[in-house]
C-alpha positions in Angstrom: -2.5 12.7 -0.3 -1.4 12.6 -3.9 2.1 10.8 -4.5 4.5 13.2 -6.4 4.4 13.0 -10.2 7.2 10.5 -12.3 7.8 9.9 -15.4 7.3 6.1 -16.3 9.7 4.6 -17.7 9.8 3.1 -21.0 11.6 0.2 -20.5 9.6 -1.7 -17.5 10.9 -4.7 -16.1 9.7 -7.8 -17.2 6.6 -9.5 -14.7 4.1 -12.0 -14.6 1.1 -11.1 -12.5 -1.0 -8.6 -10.2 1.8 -5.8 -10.7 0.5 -4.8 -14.3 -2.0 -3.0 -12.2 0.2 -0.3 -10.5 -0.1 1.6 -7.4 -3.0 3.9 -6.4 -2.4 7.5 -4.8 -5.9 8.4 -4.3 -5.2 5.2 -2.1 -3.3 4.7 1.0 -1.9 1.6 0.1 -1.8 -1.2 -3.2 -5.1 -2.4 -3.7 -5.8 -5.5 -5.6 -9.6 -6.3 -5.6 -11.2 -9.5 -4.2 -11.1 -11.9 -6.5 -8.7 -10.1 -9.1 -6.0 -11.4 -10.6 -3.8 -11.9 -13.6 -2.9 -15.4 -12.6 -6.2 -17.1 -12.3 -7.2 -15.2 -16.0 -7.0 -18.3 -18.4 -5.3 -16.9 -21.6 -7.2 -17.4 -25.1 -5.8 -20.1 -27.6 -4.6 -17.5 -30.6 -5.3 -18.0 -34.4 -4.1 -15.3 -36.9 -2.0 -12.4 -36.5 -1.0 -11.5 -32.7 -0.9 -7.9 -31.8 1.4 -6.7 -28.7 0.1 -4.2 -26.8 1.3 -2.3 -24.4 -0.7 0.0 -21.1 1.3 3.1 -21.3 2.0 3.9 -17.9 1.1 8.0 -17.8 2.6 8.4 -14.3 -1.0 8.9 -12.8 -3.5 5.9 -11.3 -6.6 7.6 -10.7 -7.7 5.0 -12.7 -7.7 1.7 -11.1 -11.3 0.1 -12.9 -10.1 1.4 -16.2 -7.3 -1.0 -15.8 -8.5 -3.7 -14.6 -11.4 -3.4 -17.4 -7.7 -3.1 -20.1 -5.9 -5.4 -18.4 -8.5 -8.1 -18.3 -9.7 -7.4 -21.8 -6.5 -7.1 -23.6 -5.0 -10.4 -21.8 -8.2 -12.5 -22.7 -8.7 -11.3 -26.2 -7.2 -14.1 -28.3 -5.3 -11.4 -30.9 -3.9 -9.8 -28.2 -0.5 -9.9 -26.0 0.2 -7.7 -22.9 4.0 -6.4 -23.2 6.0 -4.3 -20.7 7.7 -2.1 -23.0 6.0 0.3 -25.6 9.1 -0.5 -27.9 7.8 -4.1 -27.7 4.2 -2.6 -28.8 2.3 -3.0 -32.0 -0.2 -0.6 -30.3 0.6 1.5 -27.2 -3.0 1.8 -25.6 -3.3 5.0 -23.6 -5.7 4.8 -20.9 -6.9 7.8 -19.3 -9.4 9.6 -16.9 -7.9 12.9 -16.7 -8.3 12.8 -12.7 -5.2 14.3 -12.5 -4.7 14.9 -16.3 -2.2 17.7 -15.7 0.2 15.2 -14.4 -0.5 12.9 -17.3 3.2 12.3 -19.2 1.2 11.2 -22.6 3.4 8.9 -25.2 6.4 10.6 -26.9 5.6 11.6 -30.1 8.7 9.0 -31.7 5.4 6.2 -30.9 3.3 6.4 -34.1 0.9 3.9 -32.6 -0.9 5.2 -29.7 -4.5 4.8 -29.2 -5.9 7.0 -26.7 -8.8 5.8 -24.3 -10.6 8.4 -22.7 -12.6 7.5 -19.9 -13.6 11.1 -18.2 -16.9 11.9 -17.6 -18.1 15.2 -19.6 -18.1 16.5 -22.8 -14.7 18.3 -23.1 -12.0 16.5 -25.6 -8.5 15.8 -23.1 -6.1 19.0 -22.7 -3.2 17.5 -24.0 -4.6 16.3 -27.2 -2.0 18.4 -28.9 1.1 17.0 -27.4 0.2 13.4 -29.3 0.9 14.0 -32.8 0.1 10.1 -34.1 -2.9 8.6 -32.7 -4.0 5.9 -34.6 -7.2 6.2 -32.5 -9.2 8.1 -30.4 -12.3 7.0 -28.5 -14.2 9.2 -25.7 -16.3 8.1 -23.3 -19.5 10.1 -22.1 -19.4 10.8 -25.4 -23.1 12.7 -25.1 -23.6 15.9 -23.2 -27.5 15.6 -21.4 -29.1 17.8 -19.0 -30.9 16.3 -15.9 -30.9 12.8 -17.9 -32.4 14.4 -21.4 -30.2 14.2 -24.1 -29.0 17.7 -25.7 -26.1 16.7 -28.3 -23.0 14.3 -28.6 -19.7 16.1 -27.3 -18.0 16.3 -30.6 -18.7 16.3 -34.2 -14.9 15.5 -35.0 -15.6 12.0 -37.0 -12.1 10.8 -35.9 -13.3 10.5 -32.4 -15.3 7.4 -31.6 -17.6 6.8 -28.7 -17.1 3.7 -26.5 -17.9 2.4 -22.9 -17.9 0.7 -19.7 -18.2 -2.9 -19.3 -17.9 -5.5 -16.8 -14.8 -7.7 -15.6 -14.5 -11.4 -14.6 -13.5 -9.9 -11.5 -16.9 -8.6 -10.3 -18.6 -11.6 -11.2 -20.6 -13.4 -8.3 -19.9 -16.7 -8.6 -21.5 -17.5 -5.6 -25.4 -17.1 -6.9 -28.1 -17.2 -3.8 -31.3 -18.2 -5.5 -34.2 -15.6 -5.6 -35.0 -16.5 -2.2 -31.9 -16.1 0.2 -31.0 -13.0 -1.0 -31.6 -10.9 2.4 -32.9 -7.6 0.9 -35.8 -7.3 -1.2 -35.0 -3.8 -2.6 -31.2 -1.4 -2.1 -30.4 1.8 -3.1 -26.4 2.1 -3.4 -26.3 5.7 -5.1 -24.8 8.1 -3.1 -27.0 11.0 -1.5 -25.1 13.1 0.4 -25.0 17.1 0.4 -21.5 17.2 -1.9 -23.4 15.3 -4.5 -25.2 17.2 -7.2 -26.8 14.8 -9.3 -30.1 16.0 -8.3 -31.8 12.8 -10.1 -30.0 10.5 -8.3 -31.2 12.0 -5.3 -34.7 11.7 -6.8 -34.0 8.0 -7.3 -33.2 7.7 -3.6 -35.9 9.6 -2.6 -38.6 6.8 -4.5 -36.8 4.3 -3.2 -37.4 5.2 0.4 -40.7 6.1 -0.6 -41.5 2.6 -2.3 -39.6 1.2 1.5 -42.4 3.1 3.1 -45.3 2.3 1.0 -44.7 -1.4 1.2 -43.7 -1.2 5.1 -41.0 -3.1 4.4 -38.8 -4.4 7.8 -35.2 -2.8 8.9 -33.3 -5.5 7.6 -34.9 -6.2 4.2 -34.0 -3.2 2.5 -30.7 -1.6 2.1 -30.5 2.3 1.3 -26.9 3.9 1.4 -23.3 3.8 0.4 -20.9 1.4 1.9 -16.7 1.9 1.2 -15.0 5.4 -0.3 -16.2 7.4 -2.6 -15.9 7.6 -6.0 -15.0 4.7 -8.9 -11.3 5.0 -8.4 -11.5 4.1 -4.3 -10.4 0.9 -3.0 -13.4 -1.6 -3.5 -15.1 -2.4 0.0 -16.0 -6.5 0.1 -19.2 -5.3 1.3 -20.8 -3.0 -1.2 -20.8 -6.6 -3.7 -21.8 -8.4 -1.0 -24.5 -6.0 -0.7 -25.1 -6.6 -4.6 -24.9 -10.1 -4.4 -28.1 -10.5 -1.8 -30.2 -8.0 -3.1 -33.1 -9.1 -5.1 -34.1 -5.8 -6.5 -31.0 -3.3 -7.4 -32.4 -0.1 -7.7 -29.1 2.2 -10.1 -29.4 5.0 -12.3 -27.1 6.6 -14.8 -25.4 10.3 -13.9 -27.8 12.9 -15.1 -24.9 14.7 -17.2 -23.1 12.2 -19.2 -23.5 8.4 -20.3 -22.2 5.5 -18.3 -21.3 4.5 -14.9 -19.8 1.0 -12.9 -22.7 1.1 -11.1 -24.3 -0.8 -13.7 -22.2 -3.1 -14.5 -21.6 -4.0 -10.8 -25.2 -4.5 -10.2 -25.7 -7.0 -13.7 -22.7 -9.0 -12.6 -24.0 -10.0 -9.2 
């Protein structure tokens, strides 16, 4: 169930810690993910000017790797200092998926500093672009528009909007690196296939991949084929899809067929 909207206050308590990453109501409960936090990040030594920056907290959390992928970044950078309170900001980073983008509060228009990152798959620019009067950026995600994984145009031919994309965090990192050899499945297949999906490649994808399973009469055991946790990339992160990742020799992934850019690929280059 969704959690009612609020607005976020502007003046946030001071904190040191996991809390920068703020309760999820696509979630029944806080998650923090395995191996995440803000206390064992080691901050960068800074030279030259320091900028503050601030996560402006929108009221909505549909967007829990976004945040871990700002909050990690932004911490480690060495120009760059997380603050609490936009008025403490030189740069009030807006960080948006639009999962629920008509409960987005966005920035006040008194901030002349806000950089917006849009992180939603598709092509369309966000709905409440015109309620932020002073970005001093704007950077879209999925910022092509393909059909069935060919590419048709980019989403926009405004030059003050600026493509960008996923990356990995610390976080997801395997530190615990089976050689080549004790990794228990010689091939898996994490992309969902169910009948609500419509990414008919991905489905194709799935499809060789059982078919390659076949061909090579590979053992039940050796192979793994199928989704393991919730749904979707802002769902509490199940221990054993990376533990999945991390004894896999072959990870067989795939971008959407719509857009550019998924976790999926990310997840499978960190483990």
């Amino acid at each position: 169930a969704e959690a009612p909207p609020h607005q976020p206050s502007q003046k946030q308590a001071s904190s040191t810690g996991d809390d920068l990453i703020p309760t999820h109501p696509c979630l029944t409960k806080k998650v923090i993910p395995h191996n995440f936090s803000m206390k064992s990040i080691r901050t960068a030594s800074h030279q030259g000017r320091s900028y503050n920056v601030n996560l402006w907290d929108d009221g909505t959390y549909c967007k829990l790797r976004e945040m871990m992928l700002n909050t990690e970044g932004f911490s480690l950078h060495p120009r760059t200092t997380l603050v609490h309170s936009p008025d403490d900001a030189d740069i009030i980073v807006w960080v948006s998926t639009r999962g629920m983008w008509e409960r987005e509060v966005p920035p006040p228009n008194n901030y002349s500093n806000v950089v917006l990152l849009d992180y939603a798959d598709g092509c369309t620019l966000h709905q409440s672009l015109g309620q932020v009067k002073h970005l001093v950026g704007h950077f879209k995600r999925s910022f092509v528009n393909r059909i069935d994984g060919v590419f048709k145009h980019n989403c926009t031919t405004d030059q003050s909007v600026l493509p960008f994309a996923y990356s990995g965090v610390q976080a997801f990192i395997n530190h615990k690196i089976n050689s080549y050899k004790q990794r228990k499945y010689d091939v898996t297949n994490m992309l969902r296939n169910g009948p609500s999906i419509t990414d008919k490649r991905r489905k194709i994808i799935v499809k060789y991949t059982k078919s390659f399973v076949q061909k090579h009469s590979l053992k039940d055991g050796t192979y793994f084929i199928g989704n393991l946790g919730s749904q979707g990339a802002n769902s509490g992160f199940d221990n054993r899809y990376f533990e999945v990742l991390a004894n896999s020799k072959i990870i067989v992934t795939a971008n959407p067929a719509g857009w550019e850019g998924d976790f999926r690929l990310w997840e499978a280059l960190l483990s």
